[in-house]
C-alpha positions as CSV (number, residue, x, y, z in Angstrom):
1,X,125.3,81.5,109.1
2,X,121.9,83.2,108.5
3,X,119.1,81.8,106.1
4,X,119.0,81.6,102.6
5,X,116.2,85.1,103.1
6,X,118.8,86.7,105.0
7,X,121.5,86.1,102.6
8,X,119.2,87.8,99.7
9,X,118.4,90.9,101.4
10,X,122.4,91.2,101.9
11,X,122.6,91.1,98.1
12,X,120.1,93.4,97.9
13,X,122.2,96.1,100.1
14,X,124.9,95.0,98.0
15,X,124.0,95.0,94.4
16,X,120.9,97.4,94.3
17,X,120.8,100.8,92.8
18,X,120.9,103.5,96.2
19,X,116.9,104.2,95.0
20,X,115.7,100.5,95.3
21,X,113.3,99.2,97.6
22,X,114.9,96.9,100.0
23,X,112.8,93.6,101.4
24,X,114.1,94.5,104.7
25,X,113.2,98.5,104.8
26,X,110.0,97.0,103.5
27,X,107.1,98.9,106.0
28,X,105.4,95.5,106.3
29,X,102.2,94.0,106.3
30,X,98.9,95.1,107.9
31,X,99.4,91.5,109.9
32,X,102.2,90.7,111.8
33,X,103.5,87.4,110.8
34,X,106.5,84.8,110.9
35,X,109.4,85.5,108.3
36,X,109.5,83.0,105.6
37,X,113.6,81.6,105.6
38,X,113.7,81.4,102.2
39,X,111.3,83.9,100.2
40,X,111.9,87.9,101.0
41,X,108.7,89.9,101.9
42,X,108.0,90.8,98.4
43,X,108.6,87.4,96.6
44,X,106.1,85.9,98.9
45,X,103.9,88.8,98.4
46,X,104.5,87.6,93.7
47,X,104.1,84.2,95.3
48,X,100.5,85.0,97.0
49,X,98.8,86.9,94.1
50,X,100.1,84.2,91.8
51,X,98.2,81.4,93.7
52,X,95.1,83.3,94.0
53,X,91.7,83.2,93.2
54,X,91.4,86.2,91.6
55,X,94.2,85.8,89.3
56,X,93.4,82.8,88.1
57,X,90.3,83.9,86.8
58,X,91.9,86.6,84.7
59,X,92.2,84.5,82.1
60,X,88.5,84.4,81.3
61,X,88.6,88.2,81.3
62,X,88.0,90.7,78.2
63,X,91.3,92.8,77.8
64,X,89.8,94.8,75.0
65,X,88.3,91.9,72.2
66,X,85.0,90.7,73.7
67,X,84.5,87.0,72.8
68,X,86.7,87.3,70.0
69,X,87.1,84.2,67.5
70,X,90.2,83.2,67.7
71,X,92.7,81.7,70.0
72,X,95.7,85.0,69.4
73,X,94.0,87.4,71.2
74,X,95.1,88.7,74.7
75,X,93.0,88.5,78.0
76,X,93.4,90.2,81.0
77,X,95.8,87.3,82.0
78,X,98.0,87.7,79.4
79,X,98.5,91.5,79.4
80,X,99.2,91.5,82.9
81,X,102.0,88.7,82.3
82,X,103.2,91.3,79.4
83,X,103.3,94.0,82.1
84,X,105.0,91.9,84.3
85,X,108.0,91.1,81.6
86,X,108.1,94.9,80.4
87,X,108.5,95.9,84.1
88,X,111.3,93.2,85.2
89,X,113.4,93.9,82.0
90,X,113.2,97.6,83.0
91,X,113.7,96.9,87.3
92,X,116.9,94.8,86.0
93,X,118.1,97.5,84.0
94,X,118.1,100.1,86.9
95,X,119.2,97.5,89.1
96,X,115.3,98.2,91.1
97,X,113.9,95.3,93.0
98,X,112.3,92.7,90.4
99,X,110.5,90.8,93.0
100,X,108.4,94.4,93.9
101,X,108.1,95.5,90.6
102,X,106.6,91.6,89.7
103,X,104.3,91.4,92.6
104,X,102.9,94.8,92.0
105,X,102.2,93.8,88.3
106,X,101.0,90.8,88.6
107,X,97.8,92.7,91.2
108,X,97.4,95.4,89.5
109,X,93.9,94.1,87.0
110,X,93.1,91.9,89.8
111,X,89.9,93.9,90.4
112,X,88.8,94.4,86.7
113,X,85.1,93.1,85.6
114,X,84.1,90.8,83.0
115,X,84.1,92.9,79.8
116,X,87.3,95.3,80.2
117,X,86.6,98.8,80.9
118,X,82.8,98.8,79.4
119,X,82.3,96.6,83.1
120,X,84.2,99.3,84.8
121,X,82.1,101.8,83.7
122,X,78.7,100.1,84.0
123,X,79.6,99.5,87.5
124,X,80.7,102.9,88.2
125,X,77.5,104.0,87.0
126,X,75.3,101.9,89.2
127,X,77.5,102.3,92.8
128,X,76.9,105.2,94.4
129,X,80.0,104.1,96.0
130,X,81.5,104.4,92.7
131,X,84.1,101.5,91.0
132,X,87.5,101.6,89.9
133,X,89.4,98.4,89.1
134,X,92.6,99.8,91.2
135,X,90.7,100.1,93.9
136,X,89.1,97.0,93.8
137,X,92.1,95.0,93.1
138,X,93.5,96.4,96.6
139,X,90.2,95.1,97.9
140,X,90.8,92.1,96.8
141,X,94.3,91.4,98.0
142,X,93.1,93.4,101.7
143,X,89.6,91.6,102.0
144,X,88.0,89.3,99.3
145,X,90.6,86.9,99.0
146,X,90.8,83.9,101.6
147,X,87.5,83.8,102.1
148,X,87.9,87.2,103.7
149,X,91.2,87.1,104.8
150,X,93.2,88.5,102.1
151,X,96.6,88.0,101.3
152,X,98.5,90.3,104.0
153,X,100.3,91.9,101.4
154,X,103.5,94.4,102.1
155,X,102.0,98.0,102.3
156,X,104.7,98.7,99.0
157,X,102.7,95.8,96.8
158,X,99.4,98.0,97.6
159,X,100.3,101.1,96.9
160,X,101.9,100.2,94.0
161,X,98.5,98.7,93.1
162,X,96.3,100.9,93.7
163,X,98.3,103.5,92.0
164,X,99.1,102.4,88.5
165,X,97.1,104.5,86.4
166,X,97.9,107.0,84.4
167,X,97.3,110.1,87.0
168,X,98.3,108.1,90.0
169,X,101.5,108.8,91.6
170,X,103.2,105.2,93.2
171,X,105.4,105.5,96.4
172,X,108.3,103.5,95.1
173,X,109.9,103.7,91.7
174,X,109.5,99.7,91.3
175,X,105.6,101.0,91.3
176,X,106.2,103.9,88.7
177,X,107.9,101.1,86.6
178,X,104.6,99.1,86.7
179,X,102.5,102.3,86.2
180,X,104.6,103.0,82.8
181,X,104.8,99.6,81.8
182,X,101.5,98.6,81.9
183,X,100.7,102.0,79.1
184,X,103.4,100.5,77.4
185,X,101.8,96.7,77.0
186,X,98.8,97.4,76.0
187,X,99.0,100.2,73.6
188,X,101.2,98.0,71.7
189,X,99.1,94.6,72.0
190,X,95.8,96.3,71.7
191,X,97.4,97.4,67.7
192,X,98.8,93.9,67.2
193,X,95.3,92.3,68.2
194,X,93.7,95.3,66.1
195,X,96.0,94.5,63.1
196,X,95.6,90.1,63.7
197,X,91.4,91.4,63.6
198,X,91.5,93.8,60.5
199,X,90.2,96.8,62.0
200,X,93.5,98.9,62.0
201,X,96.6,98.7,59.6
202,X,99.9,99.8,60.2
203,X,99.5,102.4,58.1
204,X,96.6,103.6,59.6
205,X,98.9,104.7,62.4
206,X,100.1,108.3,62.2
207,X,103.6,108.3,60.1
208,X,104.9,111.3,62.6
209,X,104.1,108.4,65.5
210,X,105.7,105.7,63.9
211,X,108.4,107.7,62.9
212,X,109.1,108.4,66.5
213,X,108.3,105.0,67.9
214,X,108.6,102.2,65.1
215,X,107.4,100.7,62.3
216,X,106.6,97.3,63.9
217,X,104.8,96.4,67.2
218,X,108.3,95.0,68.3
219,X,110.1,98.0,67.5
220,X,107.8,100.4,68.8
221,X,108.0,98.2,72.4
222,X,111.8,98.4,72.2
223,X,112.1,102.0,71.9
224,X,109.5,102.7,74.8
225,X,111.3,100.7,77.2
226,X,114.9,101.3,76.1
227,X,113.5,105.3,76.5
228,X,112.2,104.2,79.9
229,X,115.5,103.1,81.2
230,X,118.3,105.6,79.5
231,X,115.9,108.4,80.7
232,X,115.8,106.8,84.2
233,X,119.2,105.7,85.1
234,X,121.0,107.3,88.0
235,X,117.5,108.7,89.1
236,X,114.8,108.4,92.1
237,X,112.2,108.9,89.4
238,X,110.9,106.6,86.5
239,X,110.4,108.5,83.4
240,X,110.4,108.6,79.7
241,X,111.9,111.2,77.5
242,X,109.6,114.3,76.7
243,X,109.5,113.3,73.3
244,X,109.4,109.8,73.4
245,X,106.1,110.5,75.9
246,X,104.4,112.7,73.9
247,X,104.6,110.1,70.9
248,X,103.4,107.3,73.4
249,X,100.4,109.4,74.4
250,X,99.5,110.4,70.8
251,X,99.6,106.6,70.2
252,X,96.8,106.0,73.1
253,X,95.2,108.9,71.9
254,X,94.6,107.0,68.3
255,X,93.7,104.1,69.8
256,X,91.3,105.9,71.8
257,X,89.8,107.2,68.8
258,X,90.1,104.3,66.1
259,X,89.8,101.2,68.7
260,X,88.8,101.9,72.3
261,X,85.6,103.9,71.4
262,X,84.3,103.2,67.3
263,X,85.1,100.4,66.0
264,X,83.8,96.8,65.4
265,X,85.5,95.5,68.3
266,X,83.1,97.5,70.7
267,X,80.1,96.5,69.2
268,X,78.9,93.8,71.5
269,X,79.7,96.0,74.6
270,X,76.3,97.4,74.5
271,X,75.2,93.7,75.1
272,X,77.8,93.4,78.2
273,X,76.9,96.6,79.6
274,X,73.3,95.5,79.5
275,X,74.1,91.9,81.2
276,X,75.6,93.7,83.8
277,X,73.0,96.1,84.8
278,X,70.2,93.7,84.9
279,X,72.9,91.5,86.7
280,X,73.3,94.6,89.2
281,X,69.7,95.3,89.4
282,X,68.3,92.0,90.2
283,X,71.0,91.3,93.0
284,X,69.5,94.6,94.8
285,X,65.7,92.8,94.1
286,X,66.9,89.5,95.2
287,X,70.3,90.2,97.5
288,X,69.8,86.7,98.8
289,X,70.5,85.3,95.8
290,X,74.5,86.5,96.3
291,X,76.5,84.1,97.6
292,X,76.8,83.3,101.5
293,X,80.6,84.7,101.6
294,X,79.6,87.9,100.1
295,X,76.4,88.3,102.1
296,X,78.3,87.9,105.1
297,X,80.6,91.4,105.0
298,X,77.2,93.4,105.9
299,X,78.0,92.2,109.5
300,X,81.1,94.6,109.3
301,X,79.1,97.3,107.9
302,X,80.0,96.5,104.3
303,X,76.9,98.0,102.2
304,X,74.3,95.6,99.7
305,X,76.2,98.2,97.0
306,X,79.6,97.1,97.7
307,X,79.3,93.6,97.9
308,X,77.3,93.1,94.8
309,X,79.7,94.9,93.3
310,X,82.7,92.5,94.7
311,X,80.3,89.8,93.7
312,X,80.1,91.1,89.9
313,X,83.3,92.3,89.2
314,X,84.8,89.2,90.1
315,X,83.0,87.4,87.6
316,X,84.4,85.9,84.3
317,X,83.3,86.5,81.1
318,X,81.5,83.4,80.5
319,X,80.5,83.3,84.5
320,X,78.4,86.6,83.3
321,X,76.7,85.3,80.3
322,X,75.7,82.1,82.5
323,X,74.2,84.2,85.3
324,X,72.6,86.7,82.9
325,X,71.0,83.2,80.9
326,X,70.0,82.0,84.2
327,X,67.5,84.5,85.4
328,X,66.6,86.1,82.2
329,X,66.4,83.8,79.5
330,X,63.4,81.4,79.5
331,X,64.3,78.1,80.1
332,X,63.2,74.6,77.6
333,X,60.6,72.9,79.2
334,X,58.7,69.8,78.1
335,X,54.8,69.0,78.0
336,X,53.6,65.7,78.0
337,X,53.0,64.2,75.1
338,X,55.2,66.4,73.1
């Protein structure tokens, strides 16, 4: 009798659609190492990101509201767990591999900054190198974590990270899934945070959108990934009806221009950008001020650039402000007497 592993990947060559990724045609890690007799590659590969570092900070992590007062709004932690749902209803569906399609969703913002996308940008601006959160997030899992070991992730889990946005085309259709899904979660939770903040109605949104998507957050998520899946089925490649993607796209469009760019929930990314490139700037003045583990990639020929860049990207929110207080805002002092 093999193990209980063994007796999973069976299923698998049993029960999953001819177009799935199979744990055992898996093309493996960059690592050899021991198979696990319970947990298939890519569950351990869910398990790993799920216990790290990097994920757990996510929570602390602007999805699109910077400091916003209340306690509704999403963070980077809780869109990624949306894209994670949206992406398992869908693998089930098309009878894909869940495991795959969770591990790969549950990376893919590993390597965003404090402050969303304004960080993203800021960063890309100062590195030569350049900075994009895809790229960082495989970074992450391949380097960072472990104190430098990473997490010897399957190459599938990687690529699918690394290729989830929008122009990006993912090796597997478990990574597609991901790469639609995660559009998917946040147009619609960007509106309901948007709506919950009064800076958009529902009627602000385009009636020839709505009429093709919904009238509610809810219904608008239904008929994306219900589209996702009957347009899909019986196919090597994840799509979404031409109308139904045209609507979706016109949707992120609106927000691009009503949320993501003008409104009063950008306001304070001036300030973030700011933090960040004094933040950036003193770290190049006083590199010896970044911590030990950092410091210590140069050895491998890892440039001051990149690794204050891995240093700042995997801040927090909060972890930010602190640093920026620390070194730039005067401190209270007492004189005697007084």
């Amino acid at each position: 009798m093999g193990t209980i592993r063994e007796m999973i990947e069976q299923m698998e060559r049993e029960t999953l659609s001819p177009y799935a990724t199979l744990n055992e045609k898996s093309r493996g890690r960059d690592r050899s190492e021991p198979q696990c007799d319970i947990r298939p590659l890519f569950q351990r590969d869910r398990d790993r990101i799920l216990h790290s570092k990097a994920f757990r900070r996510l929570k602390n992590k602007t999805q699109v509201f910077l400091t916003p007062q209340g306690d509704h709004y999403r963070t980077r932690l809780s869109h990624t767990l949306e894209v994670s749902q949206n992406a398992r209803t869908i693998a089930k569906a098309l009878r894909l591999n869940e495991d795959l399609v969770e591990a790969i969703a549950l990376g893919h913002d590993l390597g965003h900054t404090p402050f969303g996308h304004a960080g993203e940008a800021q960063l890309n601006e100062l590195c030569s190198e350049g900075f994009d959160h895809a790229v960082q997030s495989v970074r992450i899992v391949e380097k960072l974590e472990k104190g430098g070991q990473g997490l010897n992730l399957t190459w599938e889990v990687r690529d699918g990270i690394r290729n989830h946005g929008t122009s990006c085309h993912p090796s597997t259709p478990e990574g597609q899934i991901v790469r639609l899904s995660d559009k998917i979660a946040y147009v619609n939770s960007d509106i309901d945070d948007a709506i919950r903040a009064n800076i958009l109605t529902e009627d602000d949104i385009p009636l020839e959108i709505r009429k093709a998507l919904g009238f509610t957050t809810t219904d608008r998520l239904d008929t994306l990934i219900h589209d996702v899946i009957t347009s899909s089925k019986d196919s090597p490649e994840i799509k979404m009806s031409r109308e139904i993607e045209e609507a979706m796209f016109a949707l992120r469009t609106f927000l691009f221009q009503n949320l993501y760019k003008d409104s009063v929930a950008k306001t304070e990314e001036v300030k973030a950008k700011r933090m960040i490139r004094e933040l950036y700037i003193y770290y190049q003045n006083h590199f010896e001020e970044v911590p030990d583990r950092y410091r210590t990639m140069e050895e491998d020929g890892t440039s001051q650039e990149r690794i204050i860049c891995d240093y700042i990207s995997g801040m927090t929110d909060q972890y930010c402000i602190n640093k920026f207080n620390e070194y730039f805002m005067p401190k209270a002092w007492l004189v005697d007497g007084f």
